[in-house]
N, C-alpha and C positions, 0 to 999 in steps of 0.2 A: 514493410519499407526496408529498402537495402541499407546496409551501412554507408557505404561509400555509392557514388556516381559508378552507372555501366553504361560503356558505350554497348548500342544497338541499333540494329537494323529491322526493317520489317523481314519476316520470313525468319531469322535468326530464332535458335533452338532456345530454351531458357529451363531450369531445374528450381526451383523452390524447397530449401533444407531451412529447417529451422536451428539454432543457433546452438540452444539448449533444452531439451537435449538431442543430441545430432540425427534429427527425421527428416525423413523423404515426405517432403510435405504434396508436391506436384510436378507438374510440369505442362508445356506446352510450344509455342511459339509467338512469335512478336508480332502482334498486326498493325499498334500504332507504338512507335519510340518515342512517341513526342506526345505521350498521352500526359493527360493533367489528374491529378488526384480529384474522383465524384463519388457527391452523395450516392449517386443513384444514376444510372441510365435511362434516359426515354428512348420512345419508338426510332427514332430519326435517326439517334447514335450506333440504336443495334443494330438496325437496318445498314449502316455505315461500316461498320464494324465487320457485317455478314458480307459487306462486297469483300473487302477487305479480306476475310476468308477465303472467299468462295470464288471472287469474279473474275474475270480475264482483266489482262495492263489498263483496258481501258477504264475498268469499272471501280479497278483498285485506286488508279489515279484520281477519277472524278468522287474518290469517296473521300481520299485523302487531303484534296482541298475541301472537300464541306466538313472533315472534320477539326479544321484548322484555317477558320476566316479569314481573322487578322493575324497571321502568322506571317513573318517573314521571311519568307523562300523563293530559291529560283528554281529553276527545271531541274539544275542537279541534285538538289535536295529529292528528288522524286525516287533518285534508289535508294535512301535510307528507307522513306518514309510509303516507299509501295512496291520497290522492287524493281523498277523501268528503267532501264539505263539511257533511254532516249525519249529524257522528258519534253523537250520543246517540242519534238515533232507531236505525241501522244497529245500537246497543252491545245497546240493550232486544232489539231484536229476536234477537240471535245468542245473549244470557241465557235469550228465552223460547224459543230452538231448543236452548238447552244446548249450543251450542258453545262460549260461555265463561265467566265465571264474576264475578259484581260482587261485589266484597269492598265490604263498609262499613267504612270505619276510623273508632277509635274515637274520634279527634280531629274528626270529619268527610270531608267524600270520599268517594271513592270510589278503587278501582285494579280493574284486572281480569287476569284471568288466563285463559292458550288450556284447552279441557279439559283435550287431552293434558298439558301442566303442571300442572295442577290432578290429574290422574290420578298421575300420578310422582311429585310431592312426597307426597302421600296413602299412597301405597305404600313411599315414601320412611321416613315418618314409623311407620307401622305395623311397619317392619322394627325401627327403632331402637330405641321403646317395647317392643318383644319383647327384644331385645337387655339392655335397664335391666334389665325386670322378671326375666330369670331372670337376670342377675347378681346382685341382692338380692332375692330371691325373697319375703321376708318385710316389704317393702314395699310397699303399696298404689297408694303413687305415686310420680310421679317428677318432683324438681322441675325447673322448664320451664328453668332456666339449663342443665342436664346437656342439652337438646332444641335451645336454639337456635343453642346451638354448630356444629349440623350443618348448620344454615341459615344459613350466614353471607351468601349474598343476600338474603336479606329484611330489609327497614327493619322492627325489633320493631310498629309502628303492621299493618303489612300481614300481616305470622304472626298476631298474634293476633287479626286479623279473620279471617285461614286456619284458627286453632283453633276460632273461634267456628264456624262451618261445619260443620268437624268433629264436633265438640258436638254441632250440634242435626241430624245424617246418626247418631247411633250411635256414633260410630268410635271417638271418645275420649271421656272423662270428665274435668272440668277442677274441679278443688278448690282454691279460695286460688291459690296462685302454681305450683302441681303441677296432674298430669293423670296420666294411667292410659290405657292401652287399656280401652273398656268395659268386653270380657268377659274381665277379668282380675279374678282374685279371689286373693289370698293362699291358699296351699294348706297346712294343718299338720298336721302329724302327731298320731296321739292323744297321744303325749307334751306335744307344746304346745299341743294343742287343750287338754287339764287344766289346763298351768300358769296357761292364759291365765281357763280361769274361775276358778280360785285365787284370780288375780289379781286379777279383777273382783267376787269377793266379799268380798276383805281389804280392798278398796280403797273399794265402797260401803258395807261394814259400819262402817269408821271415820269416814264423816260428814264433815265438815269440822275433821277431825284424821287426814288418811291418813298410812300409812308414808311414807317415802322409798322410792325403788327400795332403797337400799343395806339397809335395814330389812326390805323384804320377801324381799330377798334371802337375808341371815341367816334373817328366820323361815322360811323356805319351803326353807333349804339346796338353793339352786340359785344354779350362775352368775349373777352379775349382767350378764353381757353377754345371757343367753336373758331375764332378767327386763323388762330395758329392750328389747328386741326386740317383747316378747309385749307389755308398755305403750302400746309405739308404734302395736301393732296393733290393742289396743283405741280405740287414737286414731282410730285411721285407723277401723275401723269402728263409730266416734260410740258407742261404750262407755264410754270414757273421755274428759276435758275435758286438754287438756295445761294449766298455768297456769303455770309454770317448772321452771326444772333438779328439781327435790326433789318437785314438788306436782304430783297427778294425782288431778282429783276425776269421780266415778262423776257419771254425766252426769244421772243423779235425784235425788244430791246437790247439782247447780251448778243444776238446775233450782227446788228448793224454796228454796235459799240466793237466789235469783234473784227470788221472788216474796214472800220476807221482808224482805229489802232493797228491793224495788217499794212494798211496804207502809208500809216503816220510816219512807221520805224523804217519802213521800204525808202521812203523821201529823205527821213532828218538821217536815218541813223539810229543806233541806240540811245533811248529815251528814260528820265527818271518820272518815277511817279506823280510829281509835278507837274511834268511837262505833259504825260499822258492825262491828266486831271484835269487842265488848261484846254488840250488837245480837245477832248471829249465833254468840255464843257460842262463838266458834272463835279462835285467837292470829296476831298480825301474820306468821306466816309464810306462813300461807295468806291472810290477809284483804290483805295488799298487793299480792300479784299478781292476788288474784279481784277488787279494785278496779281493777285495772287491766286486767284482762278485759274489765269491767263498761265502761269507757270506749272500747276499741280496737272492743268489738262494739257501740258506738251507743247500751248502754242508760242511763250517767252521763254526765254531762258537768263536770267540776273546776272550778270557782267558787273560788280563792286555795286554802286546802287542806280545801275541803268537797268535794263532790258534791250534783250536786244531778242530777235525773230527766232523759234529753235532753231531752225534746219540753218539759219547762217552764221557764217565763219565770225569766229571771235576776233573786235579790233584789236589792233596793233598796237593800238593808242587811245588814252580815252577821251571821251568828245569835250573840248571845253564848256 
């Protein structure tokens, strides 16, 4: 271990003297600067190590990202850390060879990654996601905090440009702040394949007055823990709209309520929750969470305690 910090380069010469008493312990040259103190080397590192050696810009390059996943660099870190003074052209080219992999992060940037890590983490993450889903078998998905736990290398900016990827290859399905392996589907038995349209016809047959779980429950004399199960599933496969603890409306119910309110605010003007409650003919227990639906999904936007349509212009004046 050095006394102090050196700067280095890869290729750059090095001498090893020991302190006391003054010996010529070695020497060599630099292949990685930005190396981490290890137990132990495995195959993968040496092999990394040996391009690093041995290989031409290209190989030096593509070694120097796999041996440095989540690291934060951009192309011109690539002459410290391999030698290339023209890393962006050397980065395109090893992307359009697929030997590694340009993340877009969402903030901007860029990060990359070697295959082989992009292949591991991939298999990685596929394991896990099997792992969720047959622990809770009767959800659809799995929120991403239970996922990133397992990635505690990755800066959340660089994973979800790694999901995004994923995404759009097949692998996963990403829904709100969850994801799913694709071809993962909720599997139910004819017992709750029943309850679940039960459910879905008590629920769109009441309109903008549905049960409660604990209501459907009593009427349907089944557990409430299978009834909020089969609720959540109708959620998850867009049968049902969640809008809070108590209120689950059949998603041809939030759709028409949706286009009578689009209508109501187009006529009157911006409207308070009242007046949409009256409007829709349904009571504040539904009509305060479906306004506030209404705003989380883009289609109101709250004017003091009106609503008014998003996309139009704020009044002047407010409505008596």
């Amino acid at each position: 271990t050095v006394a102090q910090p050196v700067a280095a380069a890869w290729g750059d010469p090095l001498v090893l003297r020991d302190v006391s008493p003054m010996d010529l312990l070695g020497g060599g040259r630099v292949l990685d600067p930005w190396a981490t103190r290890r137990k132990r080397l495995d195959e993968a590192t040496r092999e990394q190590l040996q391009r690093l050696s041995d290989g031409m810009p290209r190989e030096r390059v593509a070694a120097a990202v796999g041996l440095h996943p989540t690291a934060d660099f951009d192309a011109d870190d690539l002459f410290v850390l391999a030698g290339v003074g023209d890393g962006a052209t050397m980065l395109d080219a090893l992307s359009s060879a697929g030997l590694v992999h340009q993340l877009d992060l969402p903030g901007g940037g860029a990060a990359w990654l070697h295959c082989d890590t992009f292949a591991a983490i991939q298999s990685r993450l596929q394991r896990r996601l099997d792992e969720e889903h047959r622990e809770k078998p009767l959800e659809q998905y799995v929120e991403r905090s239970r996922i990133d736990r397992y990635f505690p290398e990755f800066e959340p900016s660089v994973f979800t440009a790694l999901l995004a990827i994923f995404e759009q290859r097949g692998i996963v399905v990403m829904h709100q702040s969850s994801l799913a392996l694709a071809q993962w589907n909720v599997q139910l038995t004819a017992k709750q394949q029943a309850l679940l349209e039960t459910l879905l016809a008590e629920v769109g047959g009441a309109g903008l007055d549905p049960p409660t779980p604990s209501q459907l429950a009593e009427q349907l004399r089944a557990p409430l823990s299978e009834v909020a199960s089969m609720l959540q599933v109708g959620v998850d496969r867009s049968e049902l709209v969640w809008l809070s603890q108590d209120v689950y409306l059949h998603r041809k119910t939030l759709a028409a309520a949706r286009e009578a309110t689009i209508e109501a605010i187009e006529q009157q003007g911006p409207m308070t929750v009242s007046e949409i409650r009256s409007h829709l003919a349904t009571t504040r227990r539904v009509a305060i969470p479906l306004c506030e639906y209404y705003d989380a999904t883009g289609l109101t936007r709250r004017e003091g305690d009106r609503r008014r349509l998003a996309g139009a212009q704020p009044s002047s004046s407010k409505t008596p």
